[in-house]
Backbone as JSON, one array per atom type, in Angstrom:
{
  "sequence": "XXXXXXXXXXXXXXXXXXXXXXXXXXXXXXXXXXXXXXXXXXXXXXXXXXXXXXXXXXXXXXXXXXXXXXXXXXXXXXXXXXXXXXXXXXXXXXXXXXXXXXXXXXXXXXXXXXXXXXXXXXXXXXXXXXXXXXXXXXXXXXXXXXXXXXXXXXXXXXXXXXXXXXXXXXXXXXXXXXXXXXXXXXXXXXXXXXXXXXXXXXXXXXXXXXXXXXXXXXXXXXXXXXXXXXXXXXXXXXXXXXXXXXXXXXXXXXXX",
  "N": [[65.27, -53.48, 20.06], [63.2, -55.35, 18.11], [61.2, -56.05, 15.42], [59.1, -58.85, 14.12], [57.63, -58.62, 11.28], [56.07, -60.52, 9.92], [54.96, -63.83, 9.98], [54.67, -67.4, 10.43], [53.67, -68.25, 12.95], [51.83, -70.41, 13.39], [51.8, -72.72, 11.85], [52.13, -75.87, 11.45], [54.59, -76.69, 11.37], [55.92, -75.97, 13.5], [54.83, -76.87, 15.67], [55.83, -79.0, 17.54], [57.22, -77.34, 19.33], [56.51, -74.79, 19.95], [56.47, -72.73, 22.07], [59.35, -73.38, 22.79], [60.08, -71.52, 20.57], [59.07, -68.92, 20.45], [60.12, -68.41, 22.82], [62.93, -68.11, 22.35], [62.86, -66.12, 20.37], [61.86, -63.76, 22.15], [64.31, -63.7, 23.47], [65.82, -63.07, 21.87], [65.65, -60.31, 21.07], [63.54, -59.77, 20.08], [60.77, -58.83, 20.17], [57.7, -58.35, 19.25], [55.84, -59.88, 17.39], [54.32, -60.52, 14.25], [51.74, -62.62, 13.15], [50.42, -64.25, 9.85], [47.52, -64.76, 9.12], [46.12, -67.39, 6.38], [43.88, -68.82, 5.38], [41.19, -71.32, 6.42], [42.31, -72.86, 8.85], [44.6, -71.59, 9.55], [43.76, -69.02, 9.69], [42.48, -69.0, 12.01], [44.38, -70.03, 13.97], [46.23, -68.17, 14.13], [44.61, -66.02, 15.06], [44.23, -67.8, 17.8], [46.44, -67.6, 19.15], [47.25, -65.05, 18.79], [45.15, -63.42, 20.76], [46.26, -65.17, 23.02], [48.74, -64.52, 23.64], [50.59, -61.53, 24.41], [52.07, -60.26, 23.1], [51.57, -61.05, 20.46], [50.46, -60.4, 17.5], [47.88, -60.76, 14.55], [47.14, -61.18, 11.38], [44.28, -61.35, 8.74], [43.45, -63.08, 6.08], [43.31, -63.89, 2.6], [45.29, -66.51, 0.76], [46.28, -66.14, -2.29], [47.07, -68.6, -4.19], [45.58, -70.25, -3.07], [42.84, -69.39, -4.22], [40.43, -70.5, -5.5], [39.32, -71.85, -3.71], [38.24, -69.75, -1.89], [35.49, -68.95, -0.56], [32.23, -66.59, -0.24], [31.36, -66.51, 2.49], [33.77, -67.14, 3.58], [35.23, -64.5, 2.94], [33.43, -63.06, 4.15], [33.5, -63.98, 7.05], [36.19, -63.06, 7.35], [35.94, -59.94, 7.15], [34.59, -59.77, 9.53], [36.1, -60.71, 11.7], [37.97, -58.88, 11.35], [36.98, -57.13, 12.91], [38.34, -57.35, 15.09], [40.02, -57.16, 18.11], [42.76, -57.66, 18.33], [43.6, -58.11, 15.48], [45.52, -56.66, 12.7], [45.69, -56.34, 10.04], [44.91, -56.84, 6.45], [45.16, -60.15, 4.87], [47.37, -62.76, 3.94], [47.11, -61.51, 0.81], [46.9, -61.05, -2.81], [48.78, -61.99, -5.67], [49.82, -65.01, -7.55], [51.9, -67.04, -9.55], [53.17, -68.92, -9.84], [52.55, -71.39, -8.31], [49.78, -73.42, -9.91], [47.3, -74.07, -8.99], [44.95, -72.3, -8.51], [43.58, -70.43, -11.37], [44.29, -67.92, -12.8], [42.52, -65.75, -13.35], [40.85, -66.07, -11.47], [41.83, -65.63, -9.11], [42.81, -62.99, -9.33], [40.24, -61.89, -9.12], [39.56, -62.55, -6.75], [42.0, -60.84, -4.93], [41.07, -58.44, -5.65], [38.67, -57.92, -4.13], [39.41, -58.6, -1.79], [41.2, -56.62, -1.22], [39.28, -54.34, -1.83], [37.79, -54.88, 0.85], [39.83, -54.47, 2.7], [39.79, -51.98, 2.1], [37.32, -51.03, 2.68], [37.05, -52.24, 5.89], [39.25, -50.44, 6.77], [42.07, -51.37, 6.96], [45.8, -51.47, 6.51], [47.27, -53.39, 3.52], [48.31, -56.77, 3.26], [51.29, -58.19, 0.98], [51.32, -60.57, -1.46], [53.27, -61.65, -3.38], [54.44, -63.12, -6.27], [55.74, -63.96, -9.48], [54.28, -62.07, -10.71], [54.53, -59.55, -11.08], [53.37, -57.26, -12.68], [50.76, -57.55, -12.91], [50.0, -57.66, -10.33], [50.73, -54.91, -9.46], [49.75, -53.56, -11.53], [46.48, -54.19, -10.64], [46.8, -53.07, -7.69], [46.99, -50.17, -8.73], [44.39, -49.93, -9.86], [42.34, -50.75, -8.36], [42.6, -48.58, -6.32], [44.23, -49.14, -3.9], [46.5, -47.37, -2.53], [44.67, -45.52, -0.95], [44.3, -47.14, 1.71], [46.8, -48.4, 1.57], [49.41, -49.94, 2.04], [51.79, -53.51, 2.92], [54.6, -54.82, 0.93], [55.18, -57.9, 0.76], [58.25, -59.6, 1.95], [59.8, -58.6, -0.26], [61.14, -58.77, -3.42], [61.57, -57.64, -5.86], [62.83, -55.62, -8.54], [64.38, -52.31, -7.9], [63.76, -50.43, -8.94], [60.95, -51.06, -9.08], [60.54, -50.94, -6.61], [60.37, -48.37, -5.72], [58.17, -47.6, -7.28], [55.98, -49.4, -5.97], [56.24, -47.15, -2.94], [55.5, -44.94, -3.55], [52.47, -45.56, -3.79], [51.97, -46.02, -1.79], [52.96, -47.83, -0.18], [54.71, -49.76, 2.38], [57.88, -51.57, 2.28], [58.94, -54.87, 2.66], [61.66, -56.93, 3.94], [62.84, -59.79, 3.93], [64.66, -63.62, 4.85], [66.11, -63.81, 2.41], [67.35, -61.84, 1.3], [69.97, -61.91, 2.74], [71.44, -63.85, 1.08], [73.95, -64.93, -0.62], [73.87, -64.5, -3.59], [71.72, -62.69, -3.88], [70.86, -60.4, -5.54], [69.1, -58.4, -6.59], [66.89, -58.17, -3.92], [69.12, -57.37, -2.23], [70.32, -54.71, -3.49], [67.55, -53.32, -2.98], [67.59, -53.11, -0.38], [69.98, -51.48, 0.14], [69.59, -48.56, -1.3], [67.3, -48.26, -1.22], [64.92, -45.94, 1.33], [65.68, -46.19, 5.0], [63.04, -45.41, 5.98], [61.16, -46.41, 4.8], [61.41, -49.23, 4.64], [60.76, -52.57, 6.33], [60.78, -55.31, 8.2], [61.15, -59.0, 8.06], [60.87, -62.54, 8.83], [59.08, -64.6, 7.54], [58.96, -66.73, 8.38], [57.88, -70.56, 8.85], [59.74, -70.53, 6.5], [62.29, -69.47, 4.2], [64.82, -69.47, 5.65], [67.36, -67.42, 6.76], [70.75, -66.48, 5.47], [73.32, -68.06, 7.67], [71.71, -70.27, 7.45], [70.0, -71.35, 6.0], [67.45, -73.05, 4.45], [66.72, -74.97, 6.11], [65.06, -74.99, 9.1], [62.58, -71.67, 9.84], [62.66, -68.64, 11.85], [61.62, -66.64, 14.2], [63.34, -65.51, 15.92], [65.19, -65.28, 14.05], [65.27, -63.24, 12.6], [67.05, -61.07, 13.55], [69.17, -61.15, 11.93], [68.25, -60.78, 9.37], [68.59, -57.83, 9.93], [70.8, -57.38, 10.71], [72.14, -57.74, 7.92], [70.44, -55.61, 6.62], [71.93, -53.68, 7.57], [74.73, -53.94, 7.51], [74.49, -53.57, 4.66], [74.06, -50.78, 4.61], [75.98, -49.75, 5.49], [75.41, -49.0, 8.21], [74.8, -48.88, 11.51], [73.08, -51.86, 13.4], [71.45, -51.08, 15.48], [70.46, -48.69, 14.71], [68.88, -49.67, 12.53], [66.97, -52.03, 13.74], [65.97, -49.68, 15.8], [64.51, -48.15, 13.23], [63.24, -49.86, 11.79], [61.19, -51.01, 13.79], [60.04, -48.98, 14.96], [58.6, -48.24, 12.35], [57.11, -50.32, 11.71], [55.25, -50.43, 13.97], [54.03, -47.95, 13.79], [53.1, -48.19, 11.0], [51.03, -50.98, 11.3], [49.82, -49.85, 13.12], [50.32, -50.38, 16.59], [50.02, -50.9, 19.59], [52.42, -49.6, 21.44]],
  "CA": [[64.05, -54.25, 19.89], [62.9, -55.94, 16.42], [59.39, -56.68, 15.01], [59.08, -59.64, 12.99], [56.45, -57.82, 10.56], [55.5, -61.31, 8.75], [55.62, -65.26, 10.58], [53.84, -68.26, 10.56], [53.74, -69.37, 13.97], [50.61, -71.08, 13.18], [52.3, -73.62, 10.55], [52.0, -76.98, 11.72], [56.31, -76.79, 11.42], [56.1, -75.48, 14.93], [53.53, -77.54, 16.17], [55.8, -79.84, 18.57], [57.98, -76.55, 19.98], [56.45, -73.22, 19.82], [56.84, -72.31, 23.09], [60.63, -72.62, 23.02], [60.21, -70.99, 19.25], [58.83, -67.67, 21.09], [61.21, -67.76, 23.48], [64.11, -67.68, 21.64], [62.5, -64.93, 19.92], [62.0, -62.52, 22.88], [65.53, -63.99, 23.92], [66.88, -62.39, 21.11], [65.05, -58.7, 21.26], [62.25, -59.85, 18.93], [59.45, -58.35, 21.15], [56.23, -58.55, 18.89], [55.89, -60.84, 16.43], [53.35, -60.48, 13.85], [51.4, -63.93, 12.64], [49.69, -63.69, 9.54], [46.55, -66.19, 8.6], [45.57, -67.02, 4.94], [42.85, -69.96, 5.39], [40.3, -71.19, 7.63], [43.04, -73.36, 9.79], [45.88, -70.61, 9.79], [43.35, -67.75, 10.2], [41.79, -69.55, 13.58], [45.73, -69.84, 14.9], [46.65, -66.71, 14.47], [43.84, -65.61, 16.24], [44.52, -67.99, 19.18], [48.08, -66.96, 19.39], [47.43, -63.01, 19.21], [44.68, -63.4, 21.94], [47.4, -65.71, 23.78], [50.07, -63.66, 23.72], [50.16, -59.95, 24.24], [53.28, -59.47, 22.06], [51.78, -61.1, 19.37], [49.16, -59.78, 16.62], [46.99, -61.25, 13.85], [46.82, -60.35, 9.84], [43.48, -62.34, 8.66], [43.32, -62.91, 4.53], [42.98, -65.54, 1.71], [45.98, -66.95, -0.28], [46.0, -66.39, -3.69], [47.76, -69.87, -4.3], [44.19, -71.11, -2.69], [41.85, -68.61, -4.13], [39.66, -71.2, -5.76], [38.68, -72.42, -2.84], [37.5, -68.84, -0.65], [33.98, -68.57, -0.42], [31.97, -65.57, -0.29], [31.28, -66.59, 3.34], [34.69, -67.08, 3.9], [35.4, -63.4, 2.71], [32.38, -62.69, 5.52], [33.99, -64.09, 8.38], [37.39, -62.39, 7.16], [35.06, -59.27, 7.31], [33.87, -59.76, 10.81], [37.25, -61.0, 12.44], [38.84, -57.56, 11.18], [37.02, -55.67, 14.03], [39.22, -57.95, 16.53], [41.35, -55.45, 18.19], [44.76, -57.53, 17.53], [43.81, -57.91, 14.46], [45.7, -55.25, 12.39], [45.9, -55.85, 8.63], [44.45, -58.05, 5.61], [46.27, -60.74, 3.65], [48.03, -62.27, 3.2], [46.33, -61.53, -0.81], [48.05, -60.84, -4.03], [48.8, -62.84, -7.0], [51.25, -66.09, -7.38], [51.72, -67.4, -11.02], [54.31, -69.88, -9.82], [52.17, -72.32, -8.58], [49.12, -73.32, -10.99], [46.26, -74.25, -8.24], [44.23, -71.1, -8.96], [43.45, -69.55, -12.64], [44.8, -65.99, -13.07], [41.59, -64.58, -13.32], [40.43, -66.32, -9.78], [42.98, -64.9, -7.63], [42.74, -61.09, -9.8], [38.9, -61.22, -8.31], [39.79, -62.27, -5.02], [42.62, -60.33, -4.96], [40.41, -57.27, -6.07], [37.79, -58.65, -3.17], [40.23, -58.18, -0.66], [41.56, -54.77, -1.76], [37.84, -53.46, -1.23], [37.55, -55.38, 1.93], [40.54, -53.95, 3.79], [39.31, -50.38, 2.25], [36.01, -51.4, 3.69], [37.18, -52.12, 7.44], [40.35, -49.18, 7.12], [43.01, -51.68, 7.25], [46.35, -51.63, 5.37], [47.17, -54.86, 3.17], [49.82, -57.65, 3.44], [50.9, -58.13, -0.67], [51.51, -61.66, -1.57], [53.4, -61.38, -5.46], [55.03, -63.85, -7.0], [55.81, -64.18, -10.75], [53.29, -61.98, -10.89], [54.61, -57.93, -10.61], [53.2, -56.25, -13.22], [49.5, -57.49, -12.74], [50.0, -56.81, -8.9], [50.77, -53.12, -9.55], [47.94, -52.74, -12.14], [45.71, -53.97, -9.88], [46.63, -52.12, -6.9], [46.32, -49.17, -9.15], [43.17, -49.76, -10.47], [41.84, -50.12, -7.02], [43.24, -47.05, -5.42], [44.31, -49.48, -3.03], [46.97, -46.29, -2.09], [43.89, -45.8, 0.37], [44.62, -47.89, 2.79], [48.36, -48.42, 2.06], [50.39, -52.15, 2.72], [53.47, -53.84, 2.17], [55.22, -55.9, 0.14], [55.53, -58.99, 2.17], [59.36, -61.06, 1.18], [60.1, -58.21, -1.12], [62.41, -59.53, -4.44], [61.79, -56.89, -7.3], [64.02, -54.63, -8.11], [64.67, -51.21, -6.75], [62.57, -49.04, -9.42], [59.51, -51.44, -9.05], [60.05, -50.75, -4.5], [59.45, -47.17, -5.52], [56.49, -47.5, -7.62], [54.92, -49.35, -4.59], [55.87, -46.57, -2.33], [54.42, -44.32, -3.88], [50.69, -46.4, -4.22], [51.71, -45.41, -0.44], [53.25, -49.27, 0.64], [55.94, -50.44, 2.7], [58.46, -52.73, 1.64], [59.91, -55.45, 4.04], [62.74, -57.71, 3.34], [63.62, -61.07, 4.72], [65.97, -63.79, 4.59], [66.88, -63.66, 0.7], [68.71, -60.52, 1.23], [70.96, -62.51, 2.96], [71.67, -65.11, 0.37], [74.85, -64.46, -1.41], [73.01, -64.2, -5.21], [70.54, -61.79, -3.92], [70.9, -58.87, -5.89], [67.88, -57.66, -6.11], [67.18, -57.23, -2.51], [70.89, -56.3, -1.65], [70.32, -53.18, -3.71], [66.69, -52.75, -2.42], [68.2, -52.88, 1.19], [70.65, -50.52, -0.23], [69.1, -47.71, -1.85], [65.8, -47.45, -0.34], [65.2, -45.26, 2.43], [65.34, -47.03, 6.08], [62.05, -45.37, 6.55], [60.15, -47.47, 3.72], [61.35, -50.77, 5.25], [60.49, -53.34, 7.51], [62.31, -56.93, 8.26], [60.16, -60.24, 8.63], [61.22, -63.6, 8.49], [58.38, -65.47, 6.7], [59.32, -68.59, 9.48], [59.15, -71.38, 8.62], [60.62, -70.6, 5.2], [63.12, -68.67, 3.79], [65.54, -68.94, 6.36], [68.59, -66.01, 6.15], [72.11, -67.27, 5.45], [73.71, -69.22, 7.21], [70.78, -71.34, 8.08], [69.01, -71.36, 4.52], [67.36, -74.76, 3.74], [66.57, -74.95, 7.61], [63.39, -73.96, 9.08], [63.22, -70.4, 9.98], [61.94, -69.06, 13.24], [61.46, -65.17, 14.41], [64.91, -65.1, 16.8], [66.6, -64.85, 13.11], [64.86, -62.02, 11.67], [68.38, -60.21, 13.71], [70.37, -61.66, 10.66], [68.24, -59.76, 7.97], [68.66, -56.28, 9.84], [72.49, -57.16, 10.15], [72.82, -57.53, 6.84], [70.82, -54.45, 5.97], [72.97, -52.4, 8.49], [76.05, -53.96, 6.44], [75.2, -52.92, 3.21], [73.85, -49.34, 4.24], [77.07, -49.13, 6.56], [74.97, -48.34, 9.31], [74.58, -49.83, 12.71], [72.36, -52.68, 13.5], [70.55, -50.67, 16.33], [69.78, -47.83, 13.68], [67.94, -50.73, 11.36], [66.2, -51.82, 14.93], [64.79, -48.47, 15.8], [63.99, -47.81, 12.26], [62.33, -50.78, 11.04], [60.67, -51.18, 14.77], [59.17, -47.34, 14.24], [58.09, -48.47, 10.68], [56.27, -51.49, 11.89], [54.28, -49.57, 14.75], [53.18, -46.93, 12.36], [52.17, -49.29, 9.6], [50.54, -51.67, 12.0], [49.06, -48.84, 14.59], [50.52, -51.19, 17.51], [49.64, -49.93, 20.61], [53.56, -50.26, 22.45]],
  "C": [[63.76, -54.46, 18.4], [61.27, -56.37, 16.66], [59.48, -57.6, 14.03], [57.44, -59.41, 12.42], [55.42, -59.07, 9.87], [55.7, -62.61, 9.08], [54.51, -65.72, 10.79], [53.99, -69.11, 11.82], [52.85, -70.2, 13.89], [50.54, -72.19, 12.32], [52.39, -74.78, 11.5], [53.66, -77.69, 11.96], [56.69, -76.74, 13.02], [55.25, -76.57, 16.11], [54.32, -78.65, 18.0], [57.0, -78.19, 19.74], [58.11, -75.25, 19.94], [56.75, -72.78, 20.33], [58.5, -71.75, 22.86], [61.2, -71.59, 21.91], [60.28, -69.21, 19.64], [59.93, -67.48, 22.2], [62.64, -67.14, 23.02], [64.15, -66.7, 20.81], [62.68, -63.8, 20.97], [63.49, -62.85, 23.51], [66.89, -63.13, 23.01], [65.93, -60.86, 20.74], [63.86, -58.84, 20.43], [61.18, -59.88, 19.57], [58.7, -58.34, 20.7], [56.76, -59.36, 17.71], [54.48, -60.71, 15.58], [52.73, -61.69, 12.36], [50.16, -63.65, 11.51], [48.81, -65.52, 8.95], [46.01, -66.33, 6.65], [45.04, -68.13, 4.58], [42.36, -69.96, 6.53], [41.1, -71.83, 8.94], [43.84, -71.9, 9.8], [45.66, -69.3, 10.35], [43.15, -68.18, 12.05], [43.23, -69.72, 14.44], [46.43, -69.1, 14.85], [45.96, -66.22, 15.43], [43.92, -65.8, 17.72], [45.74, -67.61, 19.5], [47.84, -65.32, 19.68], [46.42, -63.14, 20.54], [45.41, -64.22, 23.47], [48.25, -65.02, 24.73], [50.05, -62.03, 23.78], [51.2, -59.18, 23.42], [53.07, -60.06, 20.48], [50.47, -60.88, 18.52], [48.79, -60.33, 14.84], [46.69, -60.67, 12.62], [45.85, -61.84, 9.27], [43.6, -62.16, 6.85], [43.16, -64.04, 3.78], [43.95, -65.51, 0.5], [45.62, -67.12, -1.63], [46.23, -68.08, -4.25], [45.95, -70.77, -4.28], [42.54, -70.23, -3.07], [41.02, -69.23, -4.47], [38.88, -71.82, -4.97], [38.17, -71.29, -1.24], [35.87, -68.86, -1.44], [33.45, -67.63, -0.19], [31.87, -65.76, 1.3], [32.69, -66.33, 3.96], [35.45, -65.3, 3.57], [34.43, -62.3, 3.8], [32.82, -62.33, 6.6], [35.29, -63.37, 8.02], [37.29, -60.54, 7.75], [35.0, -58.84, 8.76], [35.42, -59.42, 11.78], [38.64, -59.22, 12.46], [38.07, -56.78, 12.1], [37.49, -56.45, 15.28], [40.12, -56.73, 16.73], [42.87, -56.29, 18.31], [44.66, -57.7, 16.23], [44.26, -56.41, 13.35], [46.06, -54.83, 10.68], [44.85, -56.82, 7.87], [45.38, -58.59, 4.98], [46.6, -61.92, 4.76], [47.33, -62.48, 1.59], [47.64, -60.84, -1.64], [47.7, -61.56, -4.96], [49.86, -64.12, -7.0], [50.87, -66.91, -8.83], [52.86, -68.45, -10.52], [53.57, -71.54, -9.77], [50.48, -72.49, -9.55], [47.33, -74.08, -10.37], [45.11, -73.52, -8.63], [44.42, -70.98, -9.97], [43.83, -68.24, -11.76], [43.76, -65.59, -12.52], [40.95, -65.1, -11.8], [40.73, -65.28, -8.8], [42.99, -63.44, -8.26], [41.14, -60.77, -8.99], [38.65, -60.88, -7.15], [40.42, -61.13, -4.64], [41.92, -58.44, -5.03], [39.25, -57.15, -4.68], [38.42, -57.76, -2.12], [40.64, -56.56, -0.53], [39.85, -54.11, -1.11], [37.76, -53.76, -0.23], [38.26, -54.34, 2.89], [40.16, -52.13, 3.5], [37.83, -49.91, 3.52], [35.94, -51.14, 5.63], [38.51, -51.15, 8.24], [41.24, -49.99, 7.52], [44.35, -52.14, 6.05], [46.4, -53.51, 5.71], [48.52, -55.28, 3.15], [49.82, -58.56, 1.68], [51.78, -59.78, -0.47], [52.03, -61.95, -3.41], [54.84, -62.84, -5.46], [54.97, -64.44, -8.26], [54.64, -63.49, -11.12], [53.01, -60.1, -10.89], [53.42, -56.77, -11.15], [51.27, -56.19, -13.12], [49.19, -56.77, -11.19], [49.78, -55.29, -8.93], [49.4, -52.94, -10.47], [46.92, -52.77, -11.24], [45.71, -53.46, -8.81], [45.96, -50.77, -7.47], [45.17, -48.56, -9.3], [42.28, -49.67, -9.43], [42.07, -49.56, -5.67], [43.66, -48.01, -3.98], [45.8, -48.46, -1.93], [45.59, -45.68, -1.13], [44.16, -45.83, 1.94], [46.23, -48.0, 3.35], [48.56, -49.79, 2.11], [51.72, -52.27, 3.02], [53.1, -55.08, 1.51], [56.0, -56.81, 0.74], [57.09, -59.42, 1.03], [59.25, -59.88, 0.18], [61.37, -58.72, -1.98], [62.41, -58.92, -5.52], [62.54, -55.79, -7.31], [63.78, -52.99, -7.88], [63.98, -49.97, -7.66], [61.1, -49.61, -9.3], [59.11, -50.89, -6.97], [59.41, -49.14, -5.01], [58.28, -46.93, -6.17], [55.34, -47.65, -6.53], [55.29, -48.44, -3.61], [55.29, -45.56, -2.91], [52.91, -44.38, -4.23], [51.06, -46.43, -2.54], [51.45, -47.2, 0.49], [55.09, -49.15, 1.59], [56.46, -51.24, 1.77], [59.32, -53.83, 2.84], [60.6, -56.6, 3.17], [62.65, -58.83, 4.87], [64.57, -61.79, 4.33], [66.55, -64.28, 3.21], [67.79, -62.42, 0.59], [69.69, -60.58, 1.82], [71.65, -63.26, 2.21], [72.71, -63.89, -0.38], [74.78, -64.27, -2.8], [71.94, -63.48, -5.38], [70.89, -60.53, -4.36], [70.34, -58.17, -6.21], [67.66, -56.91, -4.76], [68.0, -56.72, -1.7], [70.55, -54.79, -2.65], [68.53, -52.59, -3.09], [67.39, -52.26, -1.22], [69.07, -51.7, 0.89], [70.23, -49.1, -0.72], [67.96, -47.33, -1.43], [66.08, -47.18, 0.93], [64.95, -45.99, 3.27], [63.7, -46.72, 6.33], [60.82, -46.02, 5.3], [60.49, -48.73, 4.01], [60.72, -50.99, 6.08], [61.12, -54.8, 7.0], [61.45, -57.76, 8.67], [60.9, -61.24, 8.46], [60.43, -65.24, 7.23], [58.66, -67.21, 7.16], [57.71, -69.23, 9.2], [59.91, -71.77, 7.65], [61.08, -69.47, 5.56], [64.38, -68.2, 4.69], [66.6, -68.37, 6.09], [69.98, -67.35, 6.13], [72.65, -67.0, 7.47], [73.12, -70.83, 7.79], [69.36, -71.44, 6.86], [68.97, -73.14, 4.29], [66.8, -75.31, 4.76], [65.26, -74.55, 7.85], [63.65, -73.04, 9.75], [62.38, -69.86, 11.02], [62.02, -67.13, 13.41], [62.98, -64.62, 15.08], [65.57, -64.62, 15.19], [66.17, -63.56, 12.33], [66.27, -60.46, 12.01], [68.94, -60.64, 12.53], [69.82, -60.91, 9.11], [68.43, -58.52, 8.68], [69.92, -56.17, 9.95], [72.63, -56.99, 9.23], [72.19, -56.51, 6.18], [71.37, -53.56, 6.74], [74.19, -52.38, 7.36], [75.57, -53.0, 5.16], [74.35, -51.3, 3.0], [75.16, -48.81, 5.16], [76.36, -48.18, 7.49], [74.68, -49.2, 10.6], [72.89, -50.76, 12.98], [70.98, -52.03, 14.54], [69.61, -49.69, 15.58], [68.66, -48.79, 12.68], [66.97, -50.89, 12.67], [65.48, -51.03, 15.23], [63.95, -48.18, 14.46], [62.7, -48.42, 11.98], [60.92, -51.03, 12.17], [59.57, -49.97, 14.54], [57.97, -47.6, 13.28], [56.63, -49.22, 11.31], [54.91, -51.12, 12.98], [53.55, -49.17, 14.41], [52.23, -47.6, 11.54], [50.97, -50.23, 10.46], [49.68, -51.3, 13.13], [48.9, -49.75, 15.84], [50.5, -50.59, 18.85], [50.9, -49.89, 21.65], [53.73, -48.51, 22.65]]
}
């Protein structure tokens, strides 16, 4: 059995063939699926999907990318929706310096917002970093967000920054870039960190794993990142399965 820890069924990509999207998911052992929202459209279809579905569960939060545009209200209802009982994390929040929508200091308030929030309603956080490590980590630091705990959604830094965040008491999950044949970053994360600090998402409908990169990316393939970290810990695919499955339970307090 597999957990896809991190998927946008709720993306408008899916919109004419979800149905057979989920199937081909539990077709291929991918028994929960976990959809995360990060606006007022994406949050509201997560929601209907986890109340839908009984294999699939709901992370409510506000994109840094779009932090300019949360509202204190909108940080309210984020608030509220966290005593849903599939709901089971916050985020996705963080930082993203790539694209240039948001000021820095926007998305460090939100970002800081959120952090208190999920301390607030006792739920760990879903980390959203890009081009953006070293502020990420300060600010976790600064607000003991070791608390609560998270992960590091699409982890890509390298393998002394994974243990800093476990120890601020995060997961780390990998998707399909640790497939890509120039990933050497997360080929030695996958490598060197312990199975029991992972988890495996897909981040559908990006980032699909080799050899369907460029493609849109769907939960059935999230088997192709725990193959390839079985390969490069030379360990069996079922061992990554139980592991990461375990992980994702735990982290997620999933009631299976």
């Amino acid at each position: 059995m597999f957990i896809d820890t991190h998927v946008h069924l709720n993306a408008d990509q899916y919109d004419e063939d979800l149905q057979e999207v989920i199937n081909r998911a539990l077709e291929a052992k991918v028994n929960h699926m976990v959809v995360i929202g990060f606006d007022r459209k994406t949050i509201n279809r997560a929601i209907y999907l986890a109340e839908k579905y009984d294999f699939i569960y709901a992370v409510v939060g506000w994109h840094p990318v779009d932090a300019i545009d949360c509202t204190n209200e909108d940080l309210q209802w984020i608030e509220e929706l966290a005593a849903h009982p599939k709901v089971v994390a916050i985020g996705e929040t963080g930082l993203d310096y790539h694209w240039d929508k948001s000021p820095h200091d926007v998305q460090q308030e939100l970002f800081r917002k959120q952090i208190r929030l999920a301390q607030k309603v006792n739920l760990p956080i879903v980390i959203h970093n890009r081009d953006a490590t070293d502020d990420v980590i300060r600010i976790l630091q600064e607000e003991h967000a070791e608390k609560t705990g998270g992960v590091m959604h699409c982890f890509g830094g390298s393998v002394e920054t994974a243990k800093i965040c476990i120890d601020l008491n995060f997961m780390i999950s990998l998707g399909g870039p640790v497939t890509f044949k120039n990933a050497k970053k997360p080929k030695e994360v996958a490598t060197e960190i312990p199975l029991e600090y992972l988890m495996i998402e897909t981040d559908a409908p990006y980032l699909a794993p080799h050899p369907h990169r460029g493609k849109r990316n769907e939960p059935a393939l999230v088997t192709l990142v725990a193959e390839e970290i079985a390969r490069l810990k030379n360990i069996t695919i079922e061992d990554v399965a139980k592991a990461t499955t375990e992980n994702a339970v735990k982290f997620y307090k999933l009631p299976l």
